[in-house]
ROKOLKE-348578 format. One record per residue (C-alpha): residue in three letters; z, x, y. Coordinates in steps of 0.001 Angstrom, whole numbers. Each point is the difference from the previous one (the first is absolute). Example, Ala and Ser with C-alpha at 12.3 -4.5 7.8 and 13.67 -1.06 7.14 Angstrom:
BEGIN
+---------+---------+---------+---------+
! residuo !      c3 !      c1 !      c2 !
+---------+---------+---------+---------+
!     ALA !    7800 !   12300 !   -4500 !
!     SER !    -660 !    1370 !    3440 !
+---------+---------+---------+---------+
//
This chain:
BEGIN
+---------+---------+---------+---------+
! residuo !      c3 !      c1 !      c2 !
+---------+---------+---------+---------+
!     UNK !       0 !       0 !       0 !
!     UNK !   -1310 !     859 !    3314 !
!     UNK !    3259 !    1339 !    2650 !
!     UNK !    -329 !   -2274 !    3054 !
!     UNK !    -720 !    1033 !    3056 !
!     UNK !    2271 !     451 !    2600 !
!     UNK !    -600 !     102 !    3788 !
!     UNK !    3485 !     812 !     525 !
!     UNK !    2884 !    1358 !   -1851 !
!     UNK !    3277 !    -991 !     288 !
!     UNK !    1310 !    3302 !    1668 !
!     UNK !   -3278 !    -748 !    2325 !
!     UNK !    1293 !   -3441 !    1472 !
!     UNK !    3579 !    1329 !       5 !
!     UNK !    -639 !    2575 !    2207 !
!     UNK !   -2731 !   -1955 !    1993 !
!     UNK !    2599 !   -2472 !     723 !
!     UNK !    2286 !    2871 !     778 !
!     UNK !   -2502 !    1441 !    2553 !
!     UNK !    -957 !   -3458 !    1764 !
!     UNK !    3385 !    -633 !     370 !
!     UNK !     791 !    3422 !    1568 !
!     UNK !   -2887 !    -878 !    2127 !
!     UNK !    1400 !   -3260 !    1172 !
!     UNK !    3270 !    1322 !     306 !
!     UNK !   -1351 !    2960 !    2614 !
!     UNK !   -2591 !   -2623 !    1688 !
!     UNK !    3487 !   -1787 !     690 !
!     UNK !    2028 !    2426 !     897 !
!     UNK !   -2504 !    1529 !    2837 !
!     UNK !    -607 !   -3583 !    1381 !
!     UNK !    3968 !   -1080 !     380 !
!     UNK !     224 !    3148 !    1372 !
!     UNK !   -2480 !    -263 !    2572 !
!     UNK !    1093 !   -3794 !     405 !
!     UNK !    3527 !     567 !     328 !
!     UNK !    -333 !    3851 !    1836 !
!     UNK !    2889 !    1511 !   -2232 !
!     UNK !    -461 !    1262 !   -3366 !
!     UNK !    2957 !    -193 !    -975 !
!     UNK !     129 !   -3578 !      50 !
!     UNK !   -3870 !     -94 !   -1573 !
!     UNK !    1316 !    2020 !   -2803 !
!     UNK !    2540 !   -1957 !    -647 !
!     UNK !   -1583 !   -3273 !     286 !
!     UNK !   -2963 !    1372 !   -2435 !
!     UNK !    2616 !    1215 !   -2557 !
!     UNK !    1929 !   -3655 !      35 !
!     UNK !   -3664 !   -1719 !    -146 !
!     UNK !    -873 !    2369 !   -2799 !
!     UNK !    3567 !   -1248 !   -1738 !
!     UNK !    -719 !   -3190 !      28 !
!     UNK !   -4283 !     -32 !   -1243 !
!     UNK !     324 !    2616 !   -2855 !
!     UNK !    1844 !   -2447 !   -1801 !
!     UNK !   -2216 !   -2556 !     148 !
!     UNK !   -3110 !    1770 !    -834 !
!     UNK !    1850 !    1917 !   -2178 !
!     UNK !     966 !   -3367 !   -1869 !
!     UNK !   -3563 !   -1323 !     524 !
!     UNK !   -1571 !    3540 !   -1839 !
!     UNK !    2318 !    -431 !   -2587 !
!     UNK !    -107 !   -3643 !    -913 !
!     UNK !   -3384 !     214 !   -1901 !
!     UNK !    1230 !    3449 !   -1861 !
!     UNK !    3332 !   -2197 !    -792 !
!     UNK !   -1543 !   -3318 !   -1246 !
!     UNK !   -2186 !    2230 !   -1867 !
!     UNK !    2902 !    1699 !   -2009 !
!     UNK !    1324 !   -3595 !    -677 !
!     UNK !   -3516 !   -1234 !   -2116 !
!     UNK !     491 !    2958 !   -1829 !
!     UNK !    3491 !    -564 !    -965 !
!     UNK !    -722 !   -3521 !    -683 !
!     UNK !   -3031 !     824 !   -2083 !
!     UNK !    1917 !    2920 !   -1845 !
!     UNK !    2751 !   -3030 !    -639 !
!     UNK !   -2550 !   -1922 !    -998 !
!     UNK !   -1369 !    2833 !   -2470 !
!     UNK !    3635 !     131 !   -1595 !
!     UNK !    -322 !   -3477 !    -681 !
!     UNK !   -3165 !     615 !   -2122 !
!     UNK !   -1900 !   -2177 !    2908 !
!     UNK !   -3218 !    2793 !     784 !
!     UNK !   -2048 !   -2627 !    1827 !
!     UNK !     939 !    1059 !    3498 !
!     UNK !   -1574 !    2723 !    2091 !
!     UNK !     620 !     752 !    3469 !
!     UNK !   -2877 !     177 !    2639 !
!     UNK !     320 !    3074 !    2937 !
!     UNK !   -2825 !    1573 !    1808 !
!     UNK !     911 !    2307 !    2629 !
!     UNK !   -2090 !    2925 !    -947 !
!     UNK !    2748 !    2213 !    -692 !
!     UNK !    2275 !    1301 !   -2360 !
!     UNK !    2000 !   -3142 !    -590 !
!     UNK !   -3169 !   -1147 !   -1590 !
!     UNK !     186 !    2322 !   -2183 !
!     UNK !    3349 !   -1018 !   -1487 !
!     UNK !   -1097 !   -3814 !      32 !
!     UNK !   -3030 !     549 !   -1981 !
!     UNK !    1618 !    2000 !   -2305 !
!     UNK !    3020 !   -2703 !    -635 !
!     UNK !   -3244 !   -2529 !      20 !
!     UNK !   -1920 !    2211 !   -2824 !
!     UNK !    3530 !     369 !   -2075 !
!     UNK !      86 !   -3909 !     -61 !
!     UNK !   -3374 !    -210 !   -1545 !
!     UNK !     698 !    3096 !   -2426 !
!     UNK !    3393 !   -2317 !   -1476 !
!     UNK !   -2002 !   -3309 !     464 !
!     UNK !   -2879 !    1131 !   -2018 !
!     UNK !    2876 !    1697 !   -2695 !
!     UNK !    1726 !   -2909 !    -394 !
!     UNK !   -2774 !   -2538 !    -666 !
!     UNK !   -1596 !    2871 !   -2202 !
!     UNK !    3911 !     343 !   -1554 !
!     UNK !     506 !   -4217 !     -62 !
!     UNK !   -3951 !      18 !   -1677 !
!     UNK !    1411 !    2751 !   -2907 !
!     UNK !    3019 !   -2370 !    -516 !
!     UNK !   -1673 !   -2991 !    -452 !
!     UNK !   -1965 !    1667 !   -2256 !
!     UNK !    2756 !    1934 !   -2317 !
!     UNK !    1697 !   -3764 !      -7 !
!     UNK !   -3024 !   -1691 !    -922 !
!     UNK !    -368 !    2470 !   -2825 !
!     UNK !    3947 !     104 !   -1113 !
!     UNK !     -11 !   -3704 !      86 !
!     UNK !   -2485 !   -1232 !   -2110 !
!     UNK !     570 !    3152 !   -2663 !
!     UNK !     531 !   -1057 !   -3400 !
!     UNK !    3162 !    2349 !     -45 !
!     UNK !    3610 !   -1619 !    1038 !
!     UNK !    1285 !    2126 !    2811 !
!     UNK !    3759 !    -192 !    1428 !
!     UNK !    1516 !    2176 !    2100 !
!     UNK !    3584 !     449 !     -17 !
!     UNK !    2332 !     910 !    2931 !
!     UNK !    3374 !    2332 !    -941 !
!     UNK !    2153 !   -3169 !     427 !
!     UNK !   -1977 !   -1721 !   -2520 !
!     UNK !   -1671 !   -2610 !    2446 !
!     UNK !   -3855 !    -426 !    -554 !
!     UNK !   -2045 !    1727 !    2399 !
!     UNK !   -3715 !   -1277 !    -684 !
!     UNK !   -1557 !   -1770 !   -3239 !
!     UNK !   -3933 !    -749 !    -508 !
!     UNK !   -1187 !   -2825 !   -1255 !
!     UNK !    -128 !    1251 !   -3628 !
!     UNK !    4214 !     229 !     120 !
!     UNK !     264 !   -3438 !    1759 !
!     UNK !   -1942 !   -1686 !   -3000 !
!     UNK !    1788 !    2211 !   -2574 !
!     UNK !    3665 !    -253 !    1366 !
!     UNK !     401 !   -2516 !    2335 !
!     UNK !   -2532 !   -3004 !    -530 !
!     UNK !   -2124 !    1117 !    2572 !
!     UNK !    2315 !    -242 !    2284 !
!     UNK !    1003 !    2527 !    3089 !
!     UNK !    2661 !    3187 !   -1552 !
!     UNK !     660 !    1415 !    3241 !
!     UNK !    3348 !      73 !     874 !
!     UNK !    1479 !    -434 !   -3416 !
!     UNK !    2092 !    1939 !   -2438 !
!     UNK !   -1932 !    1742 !   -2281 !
!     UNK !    3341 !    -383 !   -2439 !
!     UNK !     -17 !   -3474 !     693 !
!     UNK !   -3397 !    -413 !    -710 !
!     UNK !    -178 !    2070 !   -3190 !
!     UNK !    2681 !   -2422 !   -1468 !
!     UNK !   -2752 !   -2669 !   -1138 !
!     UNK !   -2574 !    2067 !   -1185 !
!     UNK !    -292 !     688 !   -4045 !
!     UNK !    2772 !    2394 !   -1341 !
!     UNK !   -2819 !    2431 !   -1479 !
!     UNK !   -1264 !     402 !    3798 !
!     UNK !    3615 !     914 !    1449 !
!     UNK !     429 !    2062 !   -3024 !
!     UNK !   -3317 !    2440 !    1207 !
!     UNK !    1899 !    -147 !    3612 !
!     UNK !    3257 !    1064 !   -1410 !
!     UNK !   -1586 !    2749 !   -2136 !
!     UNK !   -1099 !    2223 !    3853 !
!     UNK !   -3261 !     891 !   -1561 !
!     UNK !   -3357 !    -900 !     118 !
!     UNK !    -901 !   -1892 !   -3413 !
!     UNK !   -2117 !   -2799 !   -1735 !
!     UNK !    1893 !   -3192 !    -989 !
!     UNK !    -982 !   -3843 !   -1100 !
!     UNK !    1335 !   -3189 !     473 !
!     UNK !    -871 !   -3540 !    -191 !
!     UNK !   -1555 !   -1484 !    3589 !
!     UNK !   -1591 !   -3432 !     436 !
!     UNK !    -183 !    -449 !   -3394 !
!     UNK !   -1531 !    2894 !   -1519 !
!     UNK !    1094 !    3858 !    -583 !
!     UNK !    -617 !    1946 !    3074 !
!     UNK !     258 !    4365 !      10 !
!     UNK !     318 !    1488 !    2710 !
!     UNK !     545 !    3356 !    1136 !
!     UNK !    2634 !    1288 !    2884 !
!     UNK !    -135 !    2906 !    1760 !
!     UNK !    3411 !     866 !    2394 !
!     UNK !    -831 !    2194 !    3562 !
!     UNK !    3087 !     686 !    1927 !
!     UNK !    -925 !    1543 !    4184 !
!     UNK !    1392 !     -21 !    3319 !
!     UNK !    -703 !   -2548 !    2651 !
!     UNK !    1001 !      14 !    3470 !
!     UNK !    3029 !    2387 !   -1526 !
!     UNK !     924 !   -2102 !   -2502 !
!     UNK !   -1041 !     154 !   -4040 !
!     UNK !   -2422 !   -2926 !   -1049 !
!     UNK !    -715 !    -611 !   -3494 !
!     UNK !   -3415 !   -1358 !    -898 !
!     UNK !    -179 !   -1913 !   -3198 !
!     UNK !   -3774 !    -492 !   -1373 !
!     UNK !    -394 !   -2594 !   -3222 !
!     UNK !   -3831 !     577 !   -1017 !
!     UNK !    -803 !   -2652 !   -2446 !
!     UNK !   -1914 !    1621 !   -3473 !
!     UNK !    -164 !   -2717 !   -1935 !
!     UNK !   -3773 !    -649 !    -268 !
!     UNK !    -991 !    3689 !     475 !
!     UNK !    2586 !     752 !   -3156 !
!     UNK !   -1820 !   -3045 !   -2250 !
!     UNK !   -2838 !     863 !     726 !
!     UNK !     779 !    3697 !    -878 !
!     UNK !    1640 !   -1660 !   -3412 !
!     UNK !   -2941 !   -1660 !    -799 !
!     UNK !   -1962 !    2931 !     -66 !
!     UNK !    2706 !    1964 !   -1468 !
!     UNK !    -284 !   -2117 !   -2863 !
!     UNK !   -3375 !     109 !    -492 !
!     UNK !    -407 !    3228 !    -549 !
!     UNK !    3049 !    -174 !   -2324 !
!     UNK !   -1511 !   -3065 !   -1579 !
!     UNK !   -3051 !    2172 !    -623 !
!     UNK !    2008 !    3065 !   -1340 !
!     UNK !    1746 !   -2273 !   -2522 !
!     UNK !   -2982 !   -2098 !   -1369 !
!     UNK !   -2226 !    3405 !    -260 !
!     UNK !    3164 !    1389 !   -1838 !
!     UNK !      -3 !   -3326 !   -2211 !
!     UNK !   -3583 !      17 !    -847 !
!     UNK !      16 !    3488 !    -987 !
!     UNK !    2441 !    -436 !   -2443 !
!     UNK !    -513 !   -4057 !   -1261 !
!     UNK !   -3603 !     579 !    -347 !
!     UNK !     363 !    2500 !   -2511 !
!     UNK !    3048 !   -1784 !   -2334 !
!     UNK !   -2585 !   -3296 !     409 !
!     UNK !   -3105 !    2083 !   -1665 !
!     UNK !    2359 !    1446 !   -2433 !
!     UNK !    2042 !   -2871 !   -1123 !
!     UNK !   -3627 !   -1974 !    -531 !
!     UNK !    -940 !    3486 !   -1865 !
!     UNK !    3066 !    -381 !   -2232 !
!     UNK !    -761 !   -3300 !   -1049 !
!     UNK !   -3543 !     705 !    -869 !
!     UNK !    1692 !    3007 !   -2411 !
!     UNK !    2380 !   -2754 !   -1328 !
!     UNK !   -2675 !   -2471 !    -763 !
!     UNK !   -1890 !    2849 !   -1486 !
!     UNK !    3162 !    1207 !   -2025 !
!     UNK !    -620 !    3731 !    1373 !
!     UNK !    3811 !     895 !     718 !
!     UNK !    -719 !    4094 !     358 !
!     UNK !    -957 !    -215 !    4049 !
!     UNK !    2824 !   -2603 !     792 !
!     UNK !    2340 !    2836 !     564 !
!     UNK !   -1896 !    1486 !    2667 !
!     UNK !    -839 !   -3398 !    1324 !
!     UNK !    4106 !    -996 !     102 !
!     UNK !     739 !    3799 !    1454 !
!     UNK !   -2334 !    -687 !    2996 !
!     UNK !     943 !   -3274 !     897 !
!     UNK !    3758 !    1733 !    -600 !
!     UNK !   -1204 !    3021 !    2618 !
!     UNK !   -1389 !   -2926 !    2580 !
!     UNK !    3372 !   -2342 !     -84 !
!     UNK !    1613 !    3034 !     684 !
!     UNK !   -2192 !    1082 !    2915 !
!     UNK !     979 !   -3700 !    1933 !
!     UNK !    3416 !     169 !   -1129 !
!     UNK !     478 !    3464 !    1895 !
!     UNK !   -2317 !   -1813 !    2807 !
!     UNK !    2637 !   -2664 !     268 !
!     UNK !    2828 !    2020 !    -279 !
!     UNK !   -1677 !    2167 !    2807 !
!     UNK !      30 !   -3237 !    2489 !
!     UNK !    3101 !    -917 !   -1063 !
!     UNK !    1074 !    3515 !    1265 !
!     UNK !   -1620 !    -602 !    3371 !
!     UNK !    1250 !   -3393 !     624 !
!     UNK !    3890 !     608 !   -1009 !
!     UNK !     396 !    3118 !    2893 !
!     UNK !    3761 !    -183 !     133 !
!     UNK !    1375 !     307 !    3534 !
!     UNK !     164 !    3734 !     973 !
!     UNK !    3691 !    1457 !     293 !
!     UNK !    -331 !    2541 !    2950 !
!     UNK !    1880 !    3021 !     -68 !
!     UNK !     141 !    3433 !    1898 !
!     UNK !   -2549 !    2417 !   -1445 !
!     UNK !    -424 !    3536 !     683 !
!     UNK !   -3576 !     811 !    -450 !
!     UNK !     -31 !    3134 !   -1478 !
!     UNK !    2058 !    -928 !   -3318 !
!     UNK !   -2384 !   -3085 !     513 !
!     UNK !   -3391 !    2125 !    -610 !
!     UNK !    1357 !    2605 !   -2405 !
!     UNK !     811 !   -3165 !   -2449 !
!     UNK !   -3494 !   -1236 !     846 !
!     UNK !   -1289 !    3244 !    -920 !
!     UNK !    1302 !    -317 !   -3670 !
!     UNK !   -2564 !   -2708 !    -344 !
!     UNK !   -3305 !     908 !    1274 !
!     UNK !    -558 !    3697 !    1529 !
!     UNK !    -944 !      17 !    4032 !
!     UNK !      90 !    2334 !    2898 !
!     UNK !    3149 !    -930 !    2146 !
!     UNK !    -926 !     256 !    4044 !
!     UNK !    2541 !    -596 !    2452 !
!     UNK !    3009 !   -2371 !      33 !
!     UNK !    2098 !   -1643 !    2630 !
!     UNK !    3859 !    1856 !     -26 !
!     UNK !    1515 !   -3301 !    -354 !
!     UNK !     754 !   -2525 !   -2209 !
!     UNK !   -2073 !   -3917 !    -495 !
!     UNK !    1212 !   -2757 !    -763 !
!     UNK !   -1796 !   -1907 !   -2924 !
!     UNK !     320 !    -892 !   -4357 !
!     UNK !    -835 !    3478 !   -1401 !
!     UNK !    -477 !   -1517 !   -3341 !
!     UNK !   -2630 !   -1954 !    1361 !
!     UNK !   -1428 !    2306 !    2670 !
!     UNK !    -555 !    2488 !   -2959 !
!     UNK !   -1338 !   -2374 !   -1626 !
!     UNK !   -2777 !    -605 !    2145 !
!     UNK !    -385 !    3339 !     888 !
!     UNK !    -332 !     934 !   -3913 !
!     UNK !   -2986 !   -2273 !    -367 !
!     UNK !   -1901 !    1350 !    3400 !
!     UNK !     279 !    3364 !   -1536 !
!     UNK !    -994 !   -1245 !   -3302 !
!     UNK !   -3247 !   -1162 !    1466 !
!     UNK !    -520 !    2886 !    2377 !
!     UNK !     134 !    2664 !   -3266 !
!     UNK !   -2018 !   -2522 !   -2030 !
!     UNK !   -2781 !    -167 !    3131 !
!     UNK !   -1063 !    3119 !   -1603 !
!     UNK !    1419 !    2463 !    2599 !
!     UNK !    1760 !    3320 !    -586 !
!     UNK !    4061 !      57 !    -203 !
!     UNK !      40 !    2684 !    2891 !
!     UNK !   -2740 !   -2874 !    2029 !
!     UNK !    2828 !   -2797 !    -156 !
!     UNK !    2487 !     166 !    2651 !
!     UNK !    3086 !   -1938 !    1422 !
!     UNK !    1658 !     249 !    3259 !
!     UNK !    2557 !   -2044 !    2098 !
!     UNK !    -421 !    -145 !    3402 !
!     UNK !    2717 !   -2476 !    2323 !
!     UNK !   -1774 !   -1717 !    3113 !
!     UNK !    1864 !   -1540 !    2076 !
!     UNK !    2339 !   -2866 !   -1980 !
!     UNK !   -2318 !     200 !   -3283 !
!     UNK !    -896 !    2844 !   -2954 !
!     UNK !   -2791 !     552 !   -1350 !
!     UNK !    -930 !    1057 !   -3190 !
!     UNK !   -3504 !    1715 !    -727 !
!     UNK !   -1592 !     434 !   -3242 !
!     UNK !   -3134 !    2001 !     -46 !
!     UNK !   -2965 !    1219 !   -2668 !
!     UNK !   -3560 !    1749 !     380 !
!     UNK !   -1354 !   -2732 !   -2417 !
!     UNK !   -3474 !   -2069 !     453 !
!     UNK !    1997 !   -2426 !    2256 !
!     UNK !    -829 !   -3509 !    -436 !
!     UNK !   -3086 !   -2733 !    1480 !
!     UNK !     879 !   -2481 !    2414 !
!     UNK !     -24 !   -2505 !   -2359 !
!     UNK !    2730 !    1478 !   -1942 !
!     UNK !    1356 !     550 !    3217 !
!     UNK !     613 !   -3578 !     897 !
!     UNK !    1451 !    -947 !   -3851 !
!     UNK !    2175 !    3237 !    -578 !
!     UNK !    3330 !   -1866 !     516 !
!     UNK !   -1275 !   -3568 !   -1700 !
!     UNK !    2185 !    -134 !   -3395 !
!     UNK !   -1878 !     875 !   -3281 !
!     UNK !   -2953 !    1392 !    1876 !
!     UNK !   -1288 !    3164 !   -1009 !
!     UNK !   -2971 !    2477 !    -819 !
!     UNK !    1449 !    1814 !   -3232 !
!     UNK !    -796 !   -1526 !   -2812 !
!     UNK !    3380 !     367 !   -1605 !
!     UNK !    1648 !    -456 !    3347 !
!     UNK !    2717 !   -3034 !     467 !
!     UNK !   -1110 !    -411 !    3969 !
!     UNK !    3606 !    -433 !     411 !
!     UNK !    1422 !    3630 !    1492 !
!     UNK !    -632 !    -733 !    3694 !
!     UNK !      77 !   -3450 !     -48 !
!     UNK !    3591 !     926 !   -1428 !
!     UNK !     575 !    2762 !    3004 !
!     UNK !   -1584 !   -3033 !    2097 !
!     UNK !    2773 !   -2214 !    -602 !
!     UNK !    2771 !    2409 !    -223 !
!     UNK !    -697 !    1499 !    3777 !
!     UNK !    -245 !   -3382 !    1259 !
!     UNK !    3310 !   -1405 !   -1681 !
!     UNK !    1215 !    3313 !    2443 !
!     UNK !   -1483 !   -1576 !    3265 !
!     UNK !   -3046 !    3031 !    -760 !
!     UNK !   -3450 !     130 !    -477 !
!     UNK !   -2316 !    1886 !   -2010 !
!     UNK !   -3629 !    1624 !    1020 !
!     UNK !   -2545 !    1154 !   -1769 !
!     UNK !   -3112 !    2397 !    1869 !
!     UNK !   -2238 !    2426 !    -823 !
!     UNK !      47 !    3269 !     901 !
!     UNK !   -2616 !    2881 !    1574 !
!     UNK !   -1649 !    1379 !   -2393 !
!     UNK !     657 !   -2267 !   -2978 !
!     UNK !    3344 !    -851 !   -1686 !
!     UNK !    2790 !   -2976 !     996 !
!     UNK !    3048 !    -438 !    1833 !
!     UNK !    2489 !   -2669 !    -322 !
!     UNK !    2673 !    -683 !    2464 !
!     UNK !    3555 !   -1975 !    -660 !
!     UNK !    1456 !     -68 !    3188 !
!     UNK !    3699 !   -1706 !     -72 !
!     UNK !    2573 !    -849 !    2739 !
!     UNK !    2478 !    3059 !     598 !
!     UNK !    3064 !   -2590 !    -303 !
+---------+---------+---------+---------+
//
């Protein structure tokens, strides 16, 4: 922006007025002198003159600088009140201007911020209100600071929770819900809600506000995301099972029609082998069904303090690996089970056709989880193995139960875990079981 021009400053028009009024007081002086014929007197009657004008113009210079100062004060009042509309008009040409159009050019710089901020708002509310996810934010004293629409419908009846106890208001909700609040931690947990079995997931952030500690509570609901993650869960298991069945029934069915035709022909030497096969294939689904029994009866782990170098050396007993580095303290988490797991990872790392001194474990800690890394220089595996690795009863070996990492599966995630599975550069597999530190 352009500086105004000024025809005068204000040190210009001070001492302008300054010098016309020395002028007129001089121009007085010399004609009450010659008027009165004593200077003395003139002098004196300039100087009392001069008294009593300066004043005035004084006031009159002054009044326009003064009523000036006042529209700014009342606009900077206005300012504090979050009112930016007003602006204050001055042109003297000089450097009063100056300050006014800068006060002027502030109040469009906070006008155009707060629609711009009031804009963002509106925005960030439309989008927290209508989000599936129930959103309450808690005060320190319990009292609810804000809930979206989501938490209205799924606490209150649609109704306003602002302003109430968040105590009070937990007090009619299902006892599995205030059990997940009582437990501090995020976690999944069901219950029944208009009539049919709702999960939902909650996830606990504690921060300051305005100096004081806020807790927002977020309740995302899973419930179609996890059947529809069931249903293809149990597809593929559904798949497994009847490819399982098929190999095995088909078989017994062509050799218990075989037997007959020997018994109708009397020819009793090949029934032997015929019985001893169909023997060898009830065995085969009797260990299959033993297998899922094994997988769906995962007893609850019992977590304990283990110290992970005991931990490996046991481990190492089992299947041979190269030990990398290991976190100095101790996990919490079923070491039965944990080795378990870990036992049938390296199992199918030294069976992937890899080296004993290619396989290698390490712990690392990050953060509030451990994770455990199991490594080979074997082929790797597709995509499409990829994706059905962890299905139960899946697998690529033709002797092979498909059961170890569905096993390792289930036994990470009964710890809060996960497990991982990714190729590596330049061929071979790595499997990750990362669990919660406590």
């Amino acid at each position: 922006m352009d500086a105004p021009k000024r025809h005068f400053s204000m040190a210009g028009k001070l001492a302008l007025l300054l010098f016309a009024a020395m002028l007129g007081a001089v121009g007085l002086c010399a004609l009450l002198i010659d008027w009165l014929g004593n200077a003395l007197l003139g002098a004196s009657l300039t100087l009392v003159l001069c008294a009593l004008v300066a004043p005035l113009i004084a006031q009159r210079y002054l009044a326009r600088q003064l009523s000036l100062f006042r529209a700014l004060s009342g606009s900077v009042a206005s300012f504090r009140d979050g009112d930016f509309s007003f602006s204050v008009t001055r042109r003297s040409h000089d450097e009063l201007d100056d300050l006014v159009e800068a006060h002027n050019e502030l109040g469009r710089v906070l006008r155009d911020e707060r629609q711009s901020l009031f804009q963002r708002e509106l925005l960030l509310d439309t989008v927290v209100q209508n989000t599936p996810t129930a959103l309450l934010l808690i005060e320190s004293r319990g009292a609810i600071v804000y809930g979206n629409l989501a938490a209205r419908q799924l606490f209150h009846d649609g109704r306003k929770v602002e302003g109430l106890k968040f105590p009070q208001l937990m007090e009619h909700t299902p006892a599995p819900l205030r059990e997940a609040l009582g437990e501090g931690r995020d976690r999944l947990f069901s219950f029944e809600h208009a009539g049919q079995e709702e999960t939902y997931h909650l996830a606990r952030r504690d921060f300051h506000l305005n100096g004081r500690v806020h807790t927002l509570y977020m309740f995302k609901r899973l419930t179609a995301e996890l059947n529809r993650q069931e249903v293809a869960t149990w597809k593929k298991v559904i798949r497994v099972i009847s490819h399982e069945l098929n190999n095995s029934l088909a078989p017994i069915t062509s050799l218990a029609h075989s037997g007959a035709e020997l018994l109708r022909r009397e020819d009793y030497e090949k029934l032997g082998r015929i019985f001893e096969t169909i023997e060898e294939r009830a065995r085969h689904l009797h260990g299959f069904l033993r297998g899922y029994s094994s997988v769906a009866k995962l007893p609850v782990p019992e977590l304990e303090s283990v110290d992970w170098a005991p931990f490996l050396s046991r481990l190492q007993q089992h299947y041979g690996f190269h030990r990398g580095p290991i976190p100095s303290e101790p996990a919490r988490f079923d070491a039965a089970q944990v080795e378990q797991a870990l036992i049938n990872v390296l199992k199918n790392a030294h069976e992937s056709g890899s080296n004993e001194g290619d396989v290698t474990l390490s712990v690392r800690q990050i953060g509030r989880v451990v994770r455990v890394e199991v490594s080979d220089r074997g082929p790797g595996m597709s995509d499409a193995v990829l994706a059905n690795a962890l299905v139960p009863f899946y697998s690529t070996k033709r002797t092979g139960s498909g059961l170890g990492l569905a096993l390792a599966r289930e036994i990470c995630e009964a710890h809060g875990g996960r497990i991982g599975l990714a190729n590596r550069d330049g061929g071979g597999l790595t499997v990750s079981l990362t669990l919660p530190v406590e």
